[in-house]
C-alpha positions as CSV (number, residue, x, y, z in Angstrom):
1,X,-5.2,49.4,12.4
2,X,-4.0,45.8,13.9
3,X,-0.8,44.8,12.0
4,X,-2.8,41.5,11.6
5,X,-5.6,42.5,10.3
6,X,-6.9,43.3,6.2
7,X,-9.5,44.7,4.5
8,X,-11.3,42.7,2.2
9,X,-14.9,43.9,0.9
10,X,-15.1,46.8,3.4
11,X,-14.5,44.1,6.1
12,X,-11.4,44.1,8.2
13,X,-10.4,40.5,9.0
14,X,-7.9,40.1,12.2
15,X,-5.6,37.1,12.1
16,X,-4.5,35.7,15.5
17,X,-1.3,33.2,15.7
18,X,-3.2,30.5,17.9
19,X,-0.1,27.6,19.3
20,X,-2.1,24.0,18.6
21,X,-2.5,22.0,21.1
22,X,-0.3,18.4,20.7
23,X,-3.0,15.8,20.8
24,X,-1.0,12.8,22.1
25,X,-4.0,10.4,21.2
26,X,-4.2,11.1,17.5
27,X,-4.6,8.6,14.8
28,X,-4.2,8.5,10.6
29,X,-5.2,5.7,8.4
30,X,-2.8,4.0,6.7
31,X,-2.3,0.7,4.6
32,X,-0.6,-2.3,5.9
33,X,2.1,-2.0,3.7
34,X,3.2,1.2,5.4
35,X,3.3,0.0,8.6
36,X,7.0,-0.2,10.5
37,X,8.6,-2.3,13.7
38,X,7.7,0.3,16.1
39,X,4.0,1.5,15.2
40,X,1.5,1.4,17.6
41,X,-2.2,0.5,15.8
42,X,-5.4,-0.1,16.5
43,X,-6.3,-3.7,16.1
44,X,-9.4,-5.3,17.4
45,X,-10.5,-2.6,19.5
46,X,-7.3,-2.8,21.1
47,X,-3.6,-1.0,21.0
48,X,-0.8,-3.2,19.9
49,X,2.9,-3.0,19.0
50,X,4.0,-3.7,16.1
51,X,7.0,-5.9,17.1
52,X,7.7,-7.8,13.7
53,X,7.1,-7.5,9.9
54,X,7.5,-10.7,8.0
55,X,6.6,-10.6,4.0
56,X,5.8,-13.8,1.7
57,X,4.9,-14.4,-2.0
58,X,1.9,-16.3,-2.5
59,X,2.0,-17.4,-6.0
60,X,0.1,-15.0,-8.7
61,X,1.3,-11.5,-7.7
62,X,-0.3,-12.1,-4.0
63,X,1.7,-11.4,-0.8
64,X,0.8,-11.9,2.7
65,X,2.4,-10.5,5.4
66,X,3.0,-11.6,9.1
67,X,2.9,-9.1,11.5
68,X,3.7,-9.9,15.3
69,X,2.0,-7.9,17.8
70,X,2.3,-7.1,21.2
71,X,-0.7,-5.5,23.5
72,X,0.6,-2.4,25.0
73,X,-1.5,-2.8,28.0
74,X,-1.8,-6.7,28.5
75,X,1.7,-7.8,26.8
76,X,-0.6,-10.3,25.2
77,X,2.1,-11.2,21.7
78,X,-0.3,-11.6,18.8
79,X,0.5,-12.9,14.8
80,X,-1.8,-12.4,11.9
81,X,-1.1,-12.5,8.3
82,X,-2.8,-9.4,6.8
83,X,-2.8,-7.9,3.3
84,X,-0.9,-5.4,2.0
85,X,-4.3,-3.5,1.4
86,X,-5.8,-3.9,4.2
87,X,-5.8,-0.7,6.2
88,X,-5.0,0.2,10.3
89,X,-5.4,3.0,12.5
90,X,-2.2,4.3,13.7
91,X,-1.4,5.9,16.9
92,X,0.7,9.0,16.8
93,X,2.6,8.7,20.0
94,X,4.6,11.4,22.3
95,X,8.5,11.3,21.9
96,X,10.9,12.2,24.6
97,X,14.6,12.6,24.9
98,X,16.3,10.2,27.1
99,X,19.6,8.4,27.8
100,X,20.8,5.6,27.4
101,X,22.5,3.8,30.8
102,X,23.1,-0.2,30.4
103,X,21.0,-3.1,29.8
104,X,20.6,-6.5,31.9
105,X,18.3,-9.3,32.1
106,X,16.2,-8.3,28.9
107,X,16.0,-4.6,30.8
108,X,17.5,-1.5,29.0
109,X,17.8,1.2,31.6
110,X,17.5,5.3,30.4
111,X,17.2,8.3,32.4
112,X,15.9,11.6,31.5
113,X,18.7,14.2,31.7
114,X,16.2,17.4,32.5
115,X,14.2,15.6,35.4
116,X,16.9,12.7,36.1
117,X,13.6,10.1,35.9
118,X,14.5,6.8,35.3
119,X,13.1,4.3,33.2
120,X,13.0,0.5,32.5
121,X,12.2,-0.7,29.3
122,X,12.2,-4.7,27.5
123,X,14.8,-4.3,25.0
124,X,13.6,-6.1,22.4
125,X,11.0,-2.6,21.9
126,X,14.3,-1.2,20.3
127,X,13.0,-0.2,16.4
128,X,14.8,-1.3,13.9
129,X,17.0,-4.2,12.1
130,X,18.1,-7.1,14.7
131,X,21.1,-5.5,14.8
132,X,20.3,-2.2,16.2
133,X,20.6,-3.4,19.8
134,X,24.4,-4.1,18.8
135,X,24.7,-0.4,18.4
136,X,23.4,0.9,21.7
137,X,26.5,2.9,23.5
138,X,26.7,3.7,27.1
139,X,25.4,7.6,27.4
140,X,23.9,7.4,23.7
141,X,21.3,9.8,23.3
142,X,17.6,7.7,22.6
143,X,14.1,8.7,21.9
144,X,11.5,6.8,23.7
145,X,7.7,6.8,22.5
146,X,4.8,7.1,25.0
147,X,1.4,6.3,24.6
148,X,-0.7,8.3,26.7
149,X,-4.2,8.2,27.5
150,X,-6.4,9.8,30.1
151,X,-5.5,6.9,32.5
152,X,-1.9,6.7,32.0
153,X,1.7,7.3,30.0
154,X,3.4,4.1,29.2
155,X,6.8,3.9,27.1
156,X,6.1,1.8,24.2
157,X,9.1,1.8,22.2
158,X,13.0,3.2,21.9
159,X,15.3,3.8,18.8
160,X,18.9,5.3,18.1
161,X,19.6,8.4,16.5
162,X,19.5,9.0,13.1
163,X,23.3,8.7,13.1
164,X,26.3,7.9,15.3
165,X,29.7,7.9,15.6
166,X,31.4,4.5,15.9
167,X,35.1,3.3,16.0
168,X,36.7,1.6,13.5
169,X,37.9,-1.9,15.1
170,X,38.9,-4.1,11.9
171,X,39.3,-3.8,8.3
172,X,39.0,-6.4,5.3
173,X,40.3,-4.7,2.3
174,X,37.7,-5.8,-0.7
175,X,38.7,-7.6,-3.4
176,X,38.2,-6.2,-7.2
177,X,36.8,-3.4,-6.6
178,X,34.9,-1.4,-9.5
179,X,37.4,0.8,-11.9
180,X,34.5,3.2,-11.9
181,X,33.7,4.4,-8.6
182,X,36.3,5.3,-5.6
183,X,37.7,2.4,-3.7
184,X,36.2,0.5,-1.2
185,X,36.7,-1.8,1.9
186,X,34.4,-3.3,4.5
187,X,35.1,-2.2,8.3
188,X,34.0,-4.0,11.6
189,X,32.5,-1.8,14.3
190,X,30.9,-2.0,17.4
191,X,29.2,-5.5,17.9
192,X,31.0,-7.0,15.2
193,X,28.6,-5.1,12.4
194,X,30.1,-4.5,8.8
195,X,30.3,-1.4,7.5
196,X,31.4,-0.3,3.5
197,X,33.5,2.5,3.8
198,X,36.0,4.9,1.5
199,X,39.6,3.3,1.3
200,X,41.0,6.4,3.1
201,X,39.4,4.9,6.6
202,X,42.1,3.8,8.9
203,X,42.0,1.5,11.9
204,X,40.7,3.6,14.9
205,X,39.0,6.3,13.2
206,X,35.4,7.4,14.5
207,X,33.0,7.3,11.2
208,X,29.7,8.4,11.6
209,X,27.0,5.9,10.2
210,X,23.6,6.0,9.4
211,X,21.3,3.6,11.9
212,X,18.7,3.0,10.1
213,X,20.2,1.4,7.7
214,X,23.8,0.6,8.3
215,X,25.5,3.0,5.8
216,X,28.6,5.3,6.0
217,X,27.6,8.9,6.0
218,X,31.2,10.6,6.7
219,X,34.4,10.6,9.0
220,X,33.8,11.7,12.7
C-alpha cells in the first residue's frame, strides 16, 4: 500500500505533498487602521506606496488619518485623509536579500550577494521611524520588496533587520532611577540615536538593538 495513502469506507485515499506556488501578486483586505509605512495598496485602481501615516482626533471619538501615497509606477505623491474603517487591498510583495553599499544624492545603493546585481533605490522608501535611515551601516544586511507583475519587477521599498549590533559612543547616566527595577542609563549610538540600556554597558561595547522600535535587546 502507498505510505500515503488510508482507507476510509472501503476507499483508499492517497495524499500527495504538492510545493504551492508563491503568487507574487496576491492581495488580503485589511482596515485602514492596519496599514504600515511600507504597504503597497490598491487605491483607485491604482498601486501606491504607503509613504506616511499621520493620525488626528476629531472631536467625539472620531479620528481621521492622513496617509501619503506614492504611485509605484508614475511616482505620482498622493494625501487623503481616510477612516480608520475604511478598508484597502493590500499587495503581498516578493522579498529579497540584499546589501547595503552607501547612499548619495537621495540614492541608497545595494547589491545582491548571490548574483552581484546592483540596485538603486530613493531612500526615503526605507520603512520605518524617521530615524531608521540613521541606522543604515555600510555592508548591513537589508530586505528589499518587489512588486512584480506580468510586465515587470520594480523595488518598492527597503527596511533593516529585525536587530543590529551598534557601538556604544556616549553615555548620560539617568538621574533617580526607580528603587524597583535594575538601573538604567541612556546611551548615544550611531547617528546620534538614544538608547535605554542596563547600567553594566560601558563605552565602546557593541549592544544589539531592536530596529523597529529602538529598544535594547542584549550585549553583542
Amino acid at each position: 500500500m502507498n505510505p500515503n495513502s488510508i482507507i476510509k469506507g472501503g476507499y483508499a485515499y492517497v495524499f500527495r505533498s504538492i510545493k504551492p506556488k508563491f503568487d507574487t501578486f496576491r492581495q488580503f483586505r485589511t482596515l485602514a487602521r492596519n496599514i504600515h509605512k511600507g504597504n503597497v495598496i490598491e487605491y483607485k485602481n491604482r498601486y501606491f506606496l504607503v509613504t506616511k501615516i499621520d493620525s488626528h482626533w476629531t472631536g467625539r471619538g472620531a479620528t481621521t488619518t492622513k496617509f501619503e501615497f506614492k504611485d509605484v509606477l508614475t511616482g505620482q505623491r498622493l494625501t487623503e485623509r481616510i477612516k480608520p474603517n475604511d478598508s484597502f487591498e493590500v499587495v503581498a510583495l516578493k522579498e529579497k536579500p540584499y546589501t547595503y553599499l552607501y547612499s548619495n544624492d537621495g540614492m541608497s545603493h545595494f547589491v545582491n550577494t548571490e548574483t552581484l546585481d546592483e540596485l538603486e533605490l530613493e531612500s526615503d522608501k526605507i520603512e520605518g521611524s524617521d530615524k531608521s535611515f540613521l541606522l543604515l551601516e555600510d555592508n548591513m544586511k537589508v530586505t528589499i520588496s518587489f512588486l512584480e507583475t506580468d510586465k515587470e519587477s520594480r523595488a518598492i521599498s527597503f527596511r533593516l533587520p529585525q536587530m543590529h549590533p551598534y557601538e556604544v559612543l556616549s553615555i548620560t547616566p539617568m538621574v533617580g532611577h526607580s528603587s524597583k527595577g535594575p538601573a538604567q542609563k541612556i546611551v548615544k549610538i550611531k547617528g546620534g540615536i538614544q538608547i535605554q540600556v542596563p547600567e553594566f554597558i560601558n563605552l565602546g561595547n557593541k549592544i544589539i538593538i531592536t530596529t523597529n522600535d529602538l529598544k535594547y535587546f542584549k550585549r553583542a
